[in-house]
Residue, then its C-alpha position, 0 to 999 in steps of 0.5 A: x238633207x237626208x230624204x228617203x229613196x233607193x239606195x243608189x249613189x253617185x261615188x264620192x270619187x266622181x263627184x270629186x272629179x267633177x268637182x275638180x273639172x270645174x275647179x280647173x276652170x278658175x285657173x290658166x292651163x299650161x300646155x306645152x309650156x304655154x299659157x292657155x286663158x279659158x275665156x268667160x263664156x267657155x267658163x260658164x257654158x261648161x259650169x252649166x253644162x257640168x252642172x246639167x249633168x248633176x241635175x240630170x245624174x240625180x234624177x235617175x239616182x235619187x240624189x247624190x250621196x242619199x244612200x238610204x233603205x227603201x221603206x219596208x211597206x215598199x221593198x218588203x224583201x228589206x223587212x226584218x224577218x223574226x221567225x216566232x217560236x211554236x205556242x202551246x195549244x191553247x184556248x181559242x181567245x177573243x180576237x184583240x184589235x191591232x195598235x196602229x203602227x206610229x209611224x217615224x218621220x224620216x229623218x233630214x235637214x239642211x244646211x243654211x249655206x254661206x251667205x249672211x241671213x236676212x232677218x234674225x238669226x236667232x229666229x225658231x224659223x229658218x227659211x232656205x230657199x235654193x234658186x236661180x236669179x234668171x228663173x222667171x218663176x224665182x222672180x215673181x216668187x221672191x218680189x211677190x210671195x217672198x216680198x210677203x213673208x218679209x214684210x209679215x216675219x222677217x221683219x218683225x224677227x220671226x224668220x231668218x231667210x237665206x238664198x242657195x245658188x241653183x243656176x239652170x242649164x237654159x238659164x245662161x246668166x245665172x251664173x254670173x249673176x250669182x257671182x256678182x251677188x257673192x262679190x257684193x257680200x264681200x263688200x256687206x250688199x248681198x241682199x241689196x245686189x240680190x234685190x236689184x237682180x231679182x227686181x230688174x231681171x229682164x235687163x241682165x239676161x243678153x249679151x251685156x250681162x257683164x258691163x250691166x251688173x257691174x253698173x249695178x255695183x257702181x249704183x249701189x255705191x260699191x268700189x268698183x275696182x274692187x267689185x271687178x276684180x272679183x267679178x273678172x276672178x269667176x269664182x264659182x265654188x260657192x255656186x257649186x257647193x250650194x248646187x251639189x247640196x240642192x241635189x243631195x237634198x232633193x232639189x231638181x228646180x227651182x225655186x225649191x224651199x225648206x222651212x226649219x221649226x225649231x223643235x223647241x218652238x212646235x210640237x210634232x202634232x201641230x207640225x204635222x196637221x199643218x203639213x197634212x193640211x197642206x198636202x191635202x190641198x196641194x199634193x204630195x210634193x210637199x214633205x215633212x222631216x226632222x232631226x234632233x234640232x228642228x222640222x223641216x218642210x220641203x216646199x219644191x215650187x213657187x207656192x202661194x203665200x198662204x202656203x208658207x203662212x201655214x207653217x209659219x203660223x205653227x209658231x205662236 
């Protein structure tokens, strides 16, 4: 998403890098001749420690990528400057009152990511959550408000809902346990492994993360050797590339959420007294954007329920 803010970037040369440094953790190294195996905590404990580093690098620059105008009412030395011709003397004339300047929203949007939906994918709604599977806070927003908006839209086909990756720093299980959720949708059981995550958080966050969420699979009724296989591979780009889209969409925790309306299902009036009512009785974090296609709403926390029905509820 583009989202509006200074205009300084992160180069697409170092992103690529520290793409590459984490890439190079998937492989063996050879040195000197000689095999070198990167054990699984070194994996994780530098994917987090990368990752820290982008969260960090994107707090102070607005966002990977986002190279967007400062708002002229802010940098006025970005405005036009129109230099008007000399006029005639004229007669005084009555004083006209100015026209209100209508005021475009920012222009954004966001990808749904690489994980099936849960719902219709057909639906005028489109809810993406970015999140962390050991966050407590993501806990309770899923199996309590999430839990909601299943039940009262998915369900019925009104909202499709995807889940992004955005594991934490001091969260050192997200990590595998966003891999063994991509390892359950090879063999179709995303969203049942990301349910028993989320709904037994506190037995996986310890030393035992691997051999527990490996039972999960085999309780699921998943293949095992299969699963394992995956598991063991640490495969971790889809993790990062949901991490890299959360910063340049303006993630810096979780759980962080975006509500896309097809334009063809809401008018802009409608959307925007919804939006408005909402930051007049939470603030200004919450954020409005548009594109060709659809509005979307930035609701960075773990609202109430109510707080989504506001939007959800645009949509008769």
């Amino acid at each position: 998403m583009q989202i509006l803010s200074s205009a300084r970037s992160i180069s697409k040369d170092l992103k690529i890098n520290i793409y590459l440094i984490l890439y190079g953790l998937f492989f063996e190294v050879n040195y000197l001749g000689e095999n070198v195996m990167i054990s699984k905590d070194a994996l994780y404990g530098s994917a987090i420690a990368v990752l820290s580093i982008l969260l960090v690098a994107s707090i102070f620059t607005g966002g990977f990528g986002l190279v967007s105008a400062c708002p002229a009412a802010d940098c006025p030395e970005n405005a036009m400057q129109v230099t008007q011709p000399a006029q005639p003397a004229q007669q005084e004339q009555p004083a006209q009152q100015e026209q209100p300047a209508v005021q475009a929203l920012p222009r954004g949007t966001i990808n749904p990511g690489y994980f099936p939906a849960l719902g219709n994918e057909s639906a005028p709604i489109k809810f993406v959550e970015f999140s962390d599977y050991q966050c407590p806070y993501c806990g309770r927003h899923v199996l309590q408000t999430v839990s909601l908006i299943k039940s009262n839209y998915i369900e019925k086909g009104k909202v499709a809902y995807y889940f992004r990756d955005f594991p934490l720093s001091f969260h050192p299980q997200a990590v595998p346990a966003a891999i063994a959720a991509g390892c359950a949708n090879e063999q179709g059981k995303y969203w049942e492994m990301h349910d028993i995550l989320f709904e037994r958080q506190s037995e996986w966050g310890n030393d035992n993360v691997n051999e527990t969420l490996k039972g999960y699979a085999v309780e699921l009724g998943l293949d095992a050797e299969s699963f394992n296989s995956c598991y063991d591979a640490e495969d971790i780009d889809a993790i990062i590339l949901d991490f890299i889209d959360g910063q340049n969409s303006g993630v810096l925790g979780t759980p962080s959420n975006f509500i896309l309306v097809s334009k063809s299902a809401v008018d802009e009036k409608t959307i925007m007294a919804a939006v408005d009512g909402l930051i007049s009785k939470y603030g200004e974090g919450i954020l409005l954007f548009e594109d060709d296609r659809d509005y979307t709403v930035m609701i960075p926390g773990a609202y109430p329920y109510e707080t989504f029905e506001a939007v959800f509820k645009t949509v008769k």
